[in-house]
N, C-alpha and C positions, 0 to 999 in steps of 0.2 A: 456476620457481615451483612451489613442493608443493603439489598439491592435495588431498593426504590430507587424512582429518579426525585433528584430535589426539584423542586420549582423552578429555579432557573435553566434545567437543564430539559424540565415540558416546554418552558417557552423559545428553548433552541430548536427542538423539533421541530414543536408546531411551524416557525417560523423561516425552515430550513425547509419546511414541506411545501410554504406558502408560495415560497418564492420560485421555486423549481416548477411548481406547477403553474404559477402565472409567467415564468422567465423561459424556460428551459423546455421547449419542447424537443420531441424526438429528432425533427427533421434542424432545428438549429444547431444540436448537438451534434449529429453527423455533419452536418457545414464545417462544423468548426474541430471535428477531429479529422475533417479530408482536409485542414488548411495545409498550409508548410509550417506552423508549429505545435500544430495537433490540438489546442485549444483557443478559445478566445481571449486573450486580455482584456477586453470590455467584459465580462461577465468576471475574470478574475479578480478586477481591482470592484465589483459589486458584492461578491462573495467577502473581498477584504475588510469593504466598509460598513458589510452588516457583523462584522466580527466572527465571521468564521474560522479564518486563518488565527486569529488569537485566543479561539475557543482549544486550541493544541498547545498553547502554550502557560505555564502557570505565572503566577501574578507577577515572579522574581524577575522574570524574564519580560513582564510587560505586557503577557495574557491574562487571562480571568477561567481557564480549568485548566486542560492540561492533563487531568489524570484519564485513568483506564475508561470512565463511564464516560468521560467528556469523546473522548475519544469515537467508542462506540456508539452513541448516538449519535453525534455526526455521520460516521459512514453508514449507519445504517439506511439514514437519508438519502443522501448522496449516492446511495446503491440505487435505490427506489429511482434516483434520478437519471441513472448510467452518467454520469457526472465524470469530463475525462480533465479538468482542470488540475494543476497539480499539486493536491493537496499532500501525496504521500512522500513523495519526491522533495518540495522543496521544506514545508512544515515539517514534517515526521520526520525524517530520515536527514538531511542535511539540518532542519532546525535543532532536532535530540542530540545530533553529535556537537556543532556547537554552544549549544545551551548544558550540556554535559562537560564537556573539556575546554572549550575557551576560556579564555581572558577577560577581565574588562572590554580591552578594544575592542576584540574581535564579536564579542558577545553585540556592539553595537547594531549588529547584520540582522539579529534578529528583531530589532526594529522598523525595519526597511521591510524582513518576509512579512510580519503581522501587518503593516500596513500595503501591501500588496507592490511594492515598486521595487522592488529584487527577489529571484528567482535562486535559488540554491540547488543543487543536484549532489547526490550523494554517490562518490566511484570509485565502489569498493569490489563488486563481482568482476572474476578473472575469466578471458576465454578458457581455462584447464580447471576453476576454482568448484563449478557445480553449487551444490547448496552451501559446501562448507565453508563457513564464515572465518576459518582462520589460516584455509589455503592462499595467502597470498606471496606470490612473484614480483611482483613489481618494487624496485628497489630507492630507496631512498639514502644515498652514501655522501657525509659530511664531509662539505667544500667551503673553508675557511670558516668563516661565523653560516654559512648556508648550507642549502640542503643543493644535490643533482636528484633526480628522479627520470628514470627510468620505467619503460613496462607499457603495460595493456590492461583495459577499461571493456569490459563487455557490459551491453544490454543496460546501461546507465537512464535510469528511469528520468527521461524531459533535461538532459545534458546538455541535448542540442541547442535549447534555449534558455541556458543557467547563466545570469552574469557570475556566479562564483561557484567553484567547484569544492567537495571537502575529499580530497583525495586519500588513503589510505595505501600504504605503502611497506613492506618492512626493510628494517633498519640494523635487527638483528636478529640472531636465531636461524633456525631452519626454515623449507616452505611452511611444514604445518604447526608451525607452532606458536599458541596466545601469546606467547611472550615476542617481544622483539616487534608489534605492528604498530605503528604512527599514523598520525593523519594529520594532513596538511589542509588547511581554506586559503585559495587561492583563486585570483581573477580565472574566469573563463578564458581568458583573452593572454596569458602568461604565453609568451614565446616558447616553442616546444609541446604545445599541447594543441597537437589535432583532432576535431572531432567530427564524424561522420553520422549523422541524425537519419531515423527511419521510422515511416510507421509499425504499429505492431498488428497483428487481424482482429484487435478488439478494443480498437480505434484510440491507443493511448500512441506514447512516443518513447523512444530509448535511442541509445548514441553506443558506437564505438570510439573509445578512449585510445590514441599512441601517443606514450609518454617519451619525447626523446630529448636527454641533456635538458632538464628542465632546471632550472637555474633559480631557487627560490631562497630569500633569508631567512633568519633567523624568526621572526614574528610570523611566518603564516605555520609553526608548526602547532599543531592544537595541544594542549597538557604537557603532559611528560614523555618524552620521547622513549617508545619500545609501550607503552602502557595503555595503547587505544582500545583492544579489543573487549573489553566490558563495556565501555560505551556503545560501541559495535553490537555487540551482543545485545544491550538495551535498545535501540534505534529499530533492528529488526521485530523486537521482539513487539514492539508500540506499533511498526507496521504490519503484523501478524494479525495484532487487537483489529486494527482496519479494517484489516481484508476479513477475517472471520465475519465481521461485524458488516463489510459491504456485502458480503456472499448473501447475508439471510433478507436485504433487501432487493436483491437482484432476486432472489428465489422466492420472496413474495407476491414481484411482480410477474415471474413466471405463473407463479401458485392462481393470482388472479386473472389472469390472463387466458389462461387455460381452464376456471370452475366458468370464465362468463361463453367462453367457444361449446362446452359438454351441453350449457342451456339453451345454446340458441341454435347449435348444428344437427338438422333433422334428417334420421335414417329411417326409411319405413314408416316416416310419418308422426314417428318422436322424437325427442334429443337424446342425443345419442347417451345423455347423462346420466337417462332411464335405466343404459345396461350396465348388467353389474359388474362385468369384468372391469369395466370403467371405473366403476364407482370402488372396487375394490385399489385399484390400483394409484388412484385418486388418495383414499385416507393413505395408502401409506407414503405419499410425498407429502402431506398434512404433518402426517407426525415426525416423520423426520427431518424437515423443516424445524416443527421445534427443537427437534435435539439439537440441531446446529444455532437456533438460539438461545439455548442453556448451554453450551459451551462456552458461544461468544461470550456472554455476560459473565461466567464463570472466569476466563483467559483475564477481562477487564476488571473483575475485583481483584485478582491477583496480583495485576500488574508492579502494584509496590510491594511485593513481598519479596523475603531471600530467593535468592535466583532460584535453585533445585526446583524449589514450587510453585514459581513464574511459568520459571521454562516447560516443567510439564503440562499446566495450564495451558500455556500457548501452544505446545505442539497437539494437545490432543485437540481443542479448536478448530487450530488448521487442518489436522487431519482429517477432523471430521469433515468441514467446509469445504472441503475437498471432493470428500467421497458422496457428500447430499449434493451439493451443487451437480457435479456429473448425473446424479440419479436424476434430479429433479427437470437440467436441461432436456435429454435425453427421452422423460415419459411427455414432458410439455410438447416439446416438436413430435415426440409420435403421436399423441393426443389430438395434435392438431392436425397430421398430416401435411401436403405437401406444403399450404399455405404459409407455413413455418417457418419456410427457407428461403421468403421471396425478401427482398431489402426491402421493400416499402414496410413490411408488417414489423413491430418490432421486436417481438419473442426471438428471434436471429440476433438480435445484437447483444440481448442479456444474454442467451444461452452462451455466446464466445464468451464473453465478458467470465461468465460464470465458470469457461473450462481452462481461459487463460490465467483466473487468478491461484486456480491450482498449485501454478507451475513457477509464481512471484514466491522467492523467499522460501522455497522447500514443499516439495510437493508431497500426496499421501504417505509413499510408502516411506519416504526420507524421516518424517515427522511420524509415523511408527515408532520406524527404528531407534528414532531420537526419545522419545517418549519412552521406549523400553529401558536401552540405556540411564537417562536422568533418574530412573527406576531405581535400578540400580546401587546407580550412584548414592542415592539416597539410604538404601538400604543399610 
């Protein structure tokens, strides 16, 4: 497996680096995640027209990558930027489900996310569901050529300002079982679907979903009805690649933020960089920083392989991104001391950033246990 980047994929960096730092400062970024839709739309539909929104999606679909590595280098940017536009929400996770299970028609939608003038939100976690991707409740029972839907929507990532939702419901079976779950793409706006939008403490957005007598045809159900949850499965597992992949730039910017305070903060008349318990405790968020970068990169070559060897990929990534991230927020703020935790300074905003993306799509100890299992399984 090559893990070089191609050329086209330096010239996304560089120019995903470019922009962020002449576009995207700290204190705009905060503006625009204390707005009332937690990002800007002027910086989104700029994002759209330098083709980042269609850097997630492959060519069938009207993007130009799309795979594990395209994926990854974008967020790792985008980390570097605390970047709260929603890129995982509407691209990733609503774009993968319909770009995997749609139609002709419906597939038209992802024309509209890559050029930046429609928002997608993906509402599939249950308030009782937790990480597991195939506990759902929420019921969808056939009314004449149509669907009723039924149920509850938790923590719905940027819902609140999705013209289209891809709803996830089952149809048959039990609560936990892969079999029997659908997904539905439908207006934001469909009669019966109220939503309650909030921010999160690390300045993103998410919604409460109540599904009541939702009254939908036949054309918004996505594929084959009872047959969604490997798309499902896929969709998490591409926003997994992200967040791995945003953790090691958020923890960069820790990393550097933190060797330039050791040089310049003077105790006794040195910097305090001098002392070795410093310096000791310093190399080891260095190195394990790269582990959570050979993870990441590991997760995104794998991404097209047989799931077994996906999915362990992906879980040992996040688990890792997990357990460095916490390490790394954690010695930066005490490294720093109190100045750490004031909101002007911004080491405070990565470190949340960095202990909330934990807890997105399966946190350490879940993606362990998962990882053992798929073990297992594999066996």
């Amino acid at each position: 497996m090559d893990f070089n980047n191609t050329d086209d994929r330096v010239m996304l960096k560089d120019m995903v680096a470019r922009f962020l730092s002449d576009n995207y400062s700290l204190e705009n970024r905060n503006l625009a995640a204390e707005s009332s839709e937690g990002f800007s739309r002027e910086i989104w539909a700029q994002f759209a027209e330098l083709g980042l929104v269609g850097a997630l999606f492959d060519e069938e679909d009207g993007g130009f990558g799309g795979g594990g590595f395209d994926i990854s280098i974008l967020f790792e940017e985008l980390g570097r930027g605390l970047v709260v536009e929603p890129f995982i929400a509407s691209a990733l996770l609503g774009g993968t489900m319909i770009s995997t299970l749609g139609n002709a028609q419906q597939k038209t939608v992802i024309g509209d996310i890559i050029a930046g003038t429609t928002l997608v939100a993906f509402a599939h976690g249950e308030p009782t569901s937790h990480y597991d991707l195939s506990s759902v409740e929420t019921t969808a029972t056939q009314d004449g050529d149509g669907w009723n839907l039924n149920g509850n929507k938790a923590v719905v990532l940027n819902g609140d300002t999705a013209d289209f939702l891809v709803v996830t419901a089952r149809t048959s079976g039990g609560t936990w079982d892969e079999d029997g779950i659908s997904a539905f793409l439908l207006p934001a706006t469909t009669p019966g679907v109220e939503i309650r939008g909030y921010p999160t403490i690390d300045g993103q957005h998410a919604c409460e979903i109540a599904l009541t007598n939702v009254q939908l045809d036949a054309s918004t159900l996505l594929g084959e009805s009872g047959k969604a949850f490997a798309a499902i499965e896929l969709a998490i597992a591409r926003a997994n690649v992200a967040l791995a992949s945003e953790a090691v730039g958020l923890m960069e910017v820790c990393r550097d933020m933190t060797l330039e305070y050791l040089q310049t903060r003077k105790q006794f008349g040195v910097p305090i960089g001098k002392f070795q318990a410093l310096q000791h405790r310093m190399a080891t968020v260095l190195t394990e920083i790269e582990q959570a970068r050979s993870a990441a990169i590991n997760a995104a070559g794998r991404l097209d392989l047989p799931r077994i060897e996906r999915e362990k990929a992906i879980s040992s990534a996040k688990a890792i991104a997990g357990r460095v991230g916490r390490l790394v927020s954690e010695e930066s703020i005490q490294m720093h001391g109190g100045i750490a935790m004031t909101w002007e300074y911004g080491l405070a905003h990565y470190a949340k950033r960095l202990i909330m993306l934990d807890h997105q799509f399966g946190d350490v100890d879940f993606h362990l246990a998962r990882f053992a299992a798929l073990s297992r399984e594999a066996a």
